[in-house]
N, C-alpha and C positions, 0 to 999 in steps of 0.2 A: 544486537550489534551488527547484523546482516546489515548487506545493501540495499536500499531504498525497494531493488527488482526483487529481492528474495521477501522484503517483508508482504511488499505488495502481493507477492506468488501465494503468500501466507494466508493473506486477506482471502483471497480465491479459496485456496482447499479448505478454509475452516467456513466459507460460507454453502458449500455444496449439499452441508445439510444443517443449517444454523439451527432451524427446529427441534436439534438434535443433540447441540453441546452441548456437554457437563458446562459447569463454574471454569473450570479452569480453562475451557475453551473459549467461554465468553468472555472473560476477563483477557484473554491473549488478543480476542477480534477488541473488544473493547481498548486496548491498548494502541493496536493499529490505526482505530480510530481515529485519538489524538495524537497519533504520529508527529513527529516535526514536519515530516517530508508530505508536502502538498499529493506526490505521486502516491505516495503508500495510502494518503484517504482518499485520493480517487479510486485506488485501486479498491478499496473498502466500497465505494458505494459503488461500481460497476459489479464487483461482486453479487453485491444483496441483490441487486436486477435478475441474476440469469433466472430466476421461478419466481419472479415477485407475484404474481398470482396465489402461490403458495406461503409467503412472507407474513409472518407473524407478528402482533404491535411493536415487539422490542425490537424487531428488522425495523419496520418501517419508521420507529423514532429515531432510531440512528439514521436513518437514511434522512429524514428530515430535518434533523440537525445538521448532515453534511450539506444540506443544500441550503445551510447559513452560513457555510463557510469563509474565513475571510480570504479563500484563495479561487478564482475564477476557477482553474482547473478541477479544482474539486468540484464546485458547485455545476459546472458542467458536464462532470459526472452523473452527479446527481438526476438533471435535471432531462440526460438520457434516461439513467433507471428511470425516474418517474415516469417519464414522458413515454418509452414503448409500452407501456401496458397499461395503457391510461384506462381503459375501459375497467380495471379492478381496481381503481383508486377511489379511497373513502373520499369525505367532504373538507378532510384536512390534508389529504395527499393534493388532491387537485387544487387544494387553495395556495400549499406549496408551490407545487408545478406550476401554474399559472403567475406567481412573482416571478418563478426563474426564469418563461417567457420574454418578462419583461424589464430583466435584470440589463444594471448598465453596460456591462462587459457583454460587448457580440460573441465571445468564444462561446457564453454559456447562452444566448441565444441559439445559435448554431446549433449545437448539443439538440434545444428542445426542435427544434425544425427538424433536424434531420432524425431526431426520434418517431416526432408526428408523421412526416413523409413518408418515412419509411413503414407505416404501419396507416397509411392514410383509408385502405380500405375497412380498419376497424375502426374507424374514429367514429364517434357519437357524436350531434350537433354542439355540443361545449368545446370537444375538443378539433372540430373543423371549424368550428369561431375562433381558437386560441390557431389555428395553423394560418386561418386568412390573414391573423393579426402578424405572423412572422412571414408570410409573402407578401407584406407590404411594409415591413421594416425599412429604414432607414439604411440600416446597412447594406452595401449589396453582399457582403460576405455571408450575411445572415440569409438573405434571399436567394443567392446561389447554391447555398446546403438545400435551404426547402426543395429547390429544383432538380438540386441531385437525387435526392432520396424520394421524391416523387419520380422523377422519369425513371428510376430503377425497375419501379411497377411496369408490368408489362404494360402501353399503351389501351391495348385493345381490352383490358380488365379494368381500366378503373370507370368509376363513374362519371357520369356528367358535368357533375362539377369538377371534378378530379382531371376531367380532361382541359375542361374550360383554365385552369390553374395553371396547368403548365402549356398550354397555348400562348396565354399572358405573359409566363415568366420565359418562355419564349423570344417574345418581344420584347421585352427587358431593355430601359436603356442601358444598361452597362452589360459590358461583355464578360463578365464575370459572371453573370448570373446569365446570360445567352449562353455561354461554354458548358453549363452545366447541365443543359437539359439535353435530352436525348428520346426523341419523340418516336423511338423503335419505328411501330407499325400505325403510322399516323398516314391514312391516304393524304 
């Protein structure tokens, strides 16, 4: 009967070592789960993210069930957990990730952009194909996250293509997605 903030809080301490609860922990995170409150399952799948390297099947099918969510906010959750640690995603995580890619709600676009971006120097050729797909979204909202969480990278570290990426979104027609970039140590 807590507040949305306290179950969410819930969701966080009971996933710090999910690998590791009894029944009666999993059934409490499980619960969280299907919360009413949109925020308490987001707060469930940002959770499962903080080691997903270390995430176990039962993590990672709850996590894929939240990224069917019927509430954008969750599934944009989500679709950061998947999307930062894309290099340890099985063949059904990435097939996840990549619908919420290209889900109709820009928030949960966003999510994966700024997840990809933010992690662009680990991306494998699947997932620099799934980032090129969200730097040339429709949305500029969507296109402005890629460009934030890309110019975050130091300039003078990313790769070639990485640079050529935000040179373009750069030049962006809209200034939403021009405000966003920040080209550090660009001679």
């Amino acid at each position: 009967d807590a507040s949305p903030e306290v179950r969410g809080e819930a969701a966080w301490a009971l996933s710090w070592d999910f690998a590791n609860l009894d029944e009666a922990g999993r059934r409490i995170f499980g619960q969280l789960v299907e919360d009413a409150s949109p925020e308490v399952r987001g707060e469930a799948a940002w959770a499962l993210s903080w080691d997903f390297a270390n995430l176990e099947e039962a993590g990672r099918r709850i996590l894929r069930r939240l990224a069917e969510d019927a509430s954008p906010e969750v599934r944009a959750a989500a679709a950061w957990a998947l999307g930062w640690d894309l290099a340890n995603l099985d063949e059904a995580d990435r097939r996840v990730f990549g619908q919420l890619a290209e889900d109709a709600s820009p928030e949960v676009r966003r999510a994966a952009a700024w997840a990809l971006g933010g992690n662009f120097a680990n991306l494998d050729e699947a997932g620099r194909r799934i980032f090129g797909q969200l730097v040339e979204d429709a949305s500029p909202e969507v296109r402005g996250e890629a460009a934030w969480a890309l110019s975050m990278m130091n300039f003078a570290n990313l790769d070639e293509p990485g640079r050529r990426i935000l040179r373009r979104l750069a030049a962006d027609p809209s200034p939403i997605v021009r405000n966003q970039v920040e080209l550090h140590d660009d001679p």
